[in-house]
N, C-alpha and C positions, 0 to 999 in steps of 0.2 A: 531791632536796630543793631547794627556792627558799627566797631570802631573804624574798623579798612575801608577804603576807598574800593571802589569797584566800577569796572567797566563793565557798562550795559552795551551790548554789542549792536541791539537794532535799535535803541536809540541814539547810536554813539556819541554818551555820552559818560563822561566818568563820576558818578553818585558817592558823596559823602555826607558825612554830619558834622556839623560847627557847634561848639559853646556858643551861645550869646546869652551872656548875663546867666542864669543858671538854667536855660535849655538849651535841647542839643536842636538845631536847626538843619531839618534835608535840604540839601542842595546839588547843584550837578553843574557841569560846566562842558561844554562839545570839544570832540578832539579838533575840530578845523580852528574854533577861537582857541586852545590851548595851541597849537599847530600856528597860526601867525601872530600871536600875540609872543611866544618863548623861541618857535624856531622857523621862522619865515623862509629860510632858506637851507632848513635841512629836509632831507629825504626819508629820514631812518629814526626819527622820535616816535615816541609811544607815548600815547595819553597819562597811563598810570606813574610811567616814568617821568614826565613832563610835570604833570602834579605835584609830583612825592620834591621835585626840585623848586618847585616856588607855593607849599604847600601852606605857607604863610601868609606871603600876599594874596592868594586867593579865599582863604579862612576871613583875612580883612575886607574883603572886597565884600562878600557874606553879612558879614556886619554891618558893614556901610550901608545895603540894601535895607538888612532891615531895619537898621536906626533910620532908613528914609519913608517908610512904610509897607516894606515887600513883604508878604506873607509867604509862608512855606509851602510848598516847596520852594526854594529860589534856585532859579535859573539862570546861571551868570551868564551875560553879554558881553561880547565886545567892546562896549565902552566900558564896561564896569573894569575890564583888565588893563586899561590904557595907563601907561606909565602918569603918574601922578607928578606935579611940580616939584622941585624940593623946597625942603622949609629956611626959609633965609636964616 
């Protein structure tokens, strides 16, 4: 297990590991959902880059899956990155 994030090139997908509770949980998330979820209309973003700037909300996203029942590895979707309500 590594702490770094890393781009897997032929599944392009960016792989990391999340705390939950006291383990570390695989996960991944595609550069096209980090790609329209962060910069829908840019040209020139990078996965690893794109991550490293919302490397939080997506750690929670992780969470949420598996406080809902995802087992590992999880594979973040689309919905799962969808801006969330704010809390009144």
């Amino acid at each position: 297990m590594t702490d770094e994030p890393t781009f897997h090139e032929s599944s392009g997908t960016v792989r990391f590991w999340v705390l939950v509770g006291e383990e570390h949980v695989g996960a991944s998330v595609g550069r096209e959902t980090l790609h329209y979820r962060y910069h829908p209309t840019g040209r020139d973003d990078t996965p690893l880059s794109t991550f490293a700037d919302h490397v939080q909300e997506i750690h929670e996203a992780v969470r949420r899956r598996v406080a809902g029942g995802s087992v590992e590895p999880v594979m973040l979707r689309d919905a799962d990155l969808r801006a969330l309500p704010a809390a009144p």
